[in-house]
N, C-alpha and C positions, 0 to 999 in steps of 0.2 A: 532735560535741562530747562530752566525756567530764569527767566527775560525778566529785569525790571526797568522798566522806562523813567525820566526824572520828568518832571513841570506836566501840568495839564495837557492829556495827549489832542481836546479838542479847542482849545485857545492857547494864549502866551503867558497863563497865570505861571509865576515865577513855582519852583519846586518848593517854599515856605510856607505857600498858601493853603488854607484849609483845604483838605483834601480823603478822598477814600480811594478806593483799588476797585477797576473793573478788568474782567479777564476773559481774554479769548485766547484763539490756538491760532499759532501758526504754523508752519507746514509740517511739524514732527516736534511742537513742544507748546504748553502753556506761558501766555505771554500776560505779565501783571501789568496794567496802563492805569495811572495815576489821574485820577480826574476830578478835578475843583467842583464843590457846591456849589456854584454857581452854574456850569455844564450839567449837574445832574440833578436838580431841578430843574432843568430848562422844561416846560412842556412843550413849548415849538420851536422848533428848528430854524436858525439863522439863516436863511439863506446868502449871507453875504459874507457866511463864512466856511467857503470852501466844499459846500454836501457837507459839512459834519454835522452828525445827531446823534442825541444823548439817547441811550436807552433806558425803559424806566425798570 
């Protein structure tokens, strides 16, 4: 079964925003996370926002 999440899973960009699909597994299924150009561009990591980082 496969998960789709709405809005930027690493900031509060609203779910209209420019955006692609990054995907990982969770414990018994692939999970799709929606993540803004801006997060996936990022080359360094916010620290002041929570440990999230983008991968490239």
């Amino acid at each position: 079964m496969q998960q789709t999440l709405t809005g930027c899973v690493f900031c509060d960009a609203p779910p209209g925003a420019e955006s692609g699909e990054v995907h990982t597994w969770g414990q018994d299924e692939r999970i799709t996370h929606p993540i803004c150009v801006d997060c996936a561009i990022q080359t360094e990591p916010d620290s002041n926002e929570s440990d999230h980082y983008a991968c490239d």
